[in-house]
C-alpha positions as CSV (number, residue, x, y, z in Angstrom):
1,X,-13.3,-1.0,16.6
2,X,-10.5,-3.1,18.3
3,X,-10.7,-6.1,16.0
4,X,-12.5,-8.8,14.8
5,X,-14.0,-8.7,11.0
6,X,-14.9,-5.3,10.5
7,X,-11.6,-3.7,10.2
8,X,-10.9,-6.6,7.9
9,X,-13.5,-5.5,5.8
10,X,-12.6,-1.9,5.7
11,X,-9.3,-2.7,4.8
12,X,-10.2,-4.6,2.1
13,X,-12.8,-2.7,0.7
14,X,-10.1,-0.1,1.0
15,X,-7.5,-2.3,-0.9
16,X,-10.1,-2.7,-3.7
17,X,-10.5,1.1,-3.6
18,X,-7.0,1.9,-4.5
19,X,-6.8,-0.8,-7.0
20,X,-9.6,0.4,-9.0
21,X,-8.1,3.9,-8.9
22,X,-4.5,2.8,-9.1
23,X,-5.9,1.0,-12.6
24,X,-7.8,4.1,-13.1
25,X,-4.3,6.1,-13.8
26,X,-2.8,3.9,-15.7
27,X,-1.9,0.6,-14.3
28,X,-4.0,-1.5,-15.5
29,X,-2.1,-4.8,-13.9
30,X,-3.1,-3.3,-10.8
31,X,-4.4,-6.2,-8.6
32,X,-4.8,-7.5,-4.4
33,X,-2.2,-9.8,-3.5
34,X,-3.3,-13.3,-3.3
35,X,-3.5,-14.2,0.6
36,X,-1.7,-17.3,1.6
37,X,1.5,-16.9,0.9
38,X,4.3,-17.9,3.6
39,X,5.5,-14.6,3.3
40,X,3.3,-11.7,3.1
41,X,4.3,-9.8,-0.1
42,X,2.6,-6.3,0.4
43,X,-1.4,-5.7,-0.4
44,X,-1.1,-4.7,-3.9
45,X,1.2,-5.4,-7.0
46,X,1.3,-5.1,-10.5
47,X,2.5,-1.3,-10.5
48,X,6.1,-1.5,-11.7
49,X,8.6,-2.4,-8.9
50,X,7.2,-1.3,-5.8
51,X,5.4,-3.3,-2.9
52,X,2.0,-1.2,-1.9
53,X,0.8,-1.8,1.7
54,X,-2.6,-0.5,2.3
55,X,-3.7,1.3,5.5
56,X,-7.2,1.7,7.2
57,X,-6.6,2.3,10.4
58,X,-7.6,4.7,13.3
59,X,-4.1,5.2,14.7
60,X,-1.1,6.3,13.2
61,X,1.9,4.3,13.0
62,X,4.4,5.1,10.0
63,X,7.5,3.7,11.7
64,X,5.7,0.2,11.8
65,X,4.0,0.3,8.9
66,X,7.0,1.6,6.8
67,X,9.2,-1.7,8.5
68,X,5.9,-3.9,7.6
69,X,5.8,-2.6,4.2
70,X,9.9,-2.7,3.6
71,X,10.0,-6.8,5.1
72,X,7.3,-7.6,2.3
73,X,9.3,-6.0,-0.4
74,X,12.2,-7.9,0.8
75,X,9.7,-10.6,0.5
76,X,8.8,-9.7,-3.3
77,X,12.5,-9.2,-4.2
78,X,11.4,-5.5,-5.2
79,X,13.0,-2.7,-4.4
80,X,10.8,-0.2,-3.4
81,X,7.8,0.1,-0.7
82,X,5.2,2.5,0.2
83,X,2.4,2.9,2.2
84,X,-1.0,4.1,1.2
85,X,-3.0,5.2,3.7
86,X,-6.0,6.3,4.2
87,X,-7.2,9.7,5.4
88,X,-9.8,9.8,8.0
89,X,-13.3,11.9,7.1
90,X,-12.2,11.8,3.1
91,X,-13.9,9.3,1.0
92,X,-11.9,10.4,-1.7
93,X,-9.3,7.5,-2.2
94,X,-6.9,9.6,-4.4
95,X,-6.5,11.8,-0.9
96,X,-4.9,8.9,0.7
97,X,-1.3,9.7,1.7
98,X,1.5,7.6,0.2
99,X,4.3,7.1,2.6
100,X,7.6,6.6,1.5
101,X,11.0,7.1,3.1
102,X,13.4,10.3,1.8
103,X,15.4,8.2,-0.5
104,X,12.9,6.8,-2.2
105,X,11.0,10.1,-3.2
106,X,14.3,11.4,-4.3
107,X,14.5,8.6,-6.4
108,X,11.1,9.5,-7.9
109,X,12.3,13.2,-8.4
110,X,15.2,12.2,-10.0
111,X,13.4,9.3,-12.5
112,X,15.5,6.9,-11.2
113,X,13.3,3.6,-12.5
């Protein structure tokens, strides 16, 4: 798969996924981000201050995904980004990786809100 509308729909059936989880542990204002904005704002909101940008893909690319996710939190005017992405062969979405650069998790370690 190279394009066209099937990764599309993986990645939003994968976007719905971590939603529903996402709501699942406790935020329930856990929603998609409404396409169609002139800037893209990140794949999911409504979970405090942080742009989520969801990942389907076969291929690995955390230094573009983590500037992709960053530029839409710039977009947002929030502060923090992450990445969720999903692993390969687990159906499980709460196995998806998060990605977030060092300062951020040490934010998070340290409660910084």
């Amino acid at each position: 798969m190279t394009g066209g509308s099937a990764p599309k729909r993986k990645g939003s059936a994968f976007e719905r996924e971590v939603v529903t989880y996402l709501r699942g542990a406790g935020f329930p204002q856990a929603s998609r981000t409404l396409a169609g904005a002139t800037e893209d704002r990140g794949d999911i909101s409504g979970v405090g201050n942080i742009v989520l940008e969801c990942k389907c893909a076969s291929r690995i690319d955390l230094a573009g995904w983590l500037a992709e996710a960053q530029i839409e939190a710039e977009n947002a005017g929030l502060p923090r980004f992450a990445v969720i992405a999903k692993r390969r062969g687990i159906a499980d979405v709460a196995e998806s990786y998060a990605i977030v650069p060092l300062w951020q998790l040490a934010e998070l370690l340290r409660g910084v809100s």
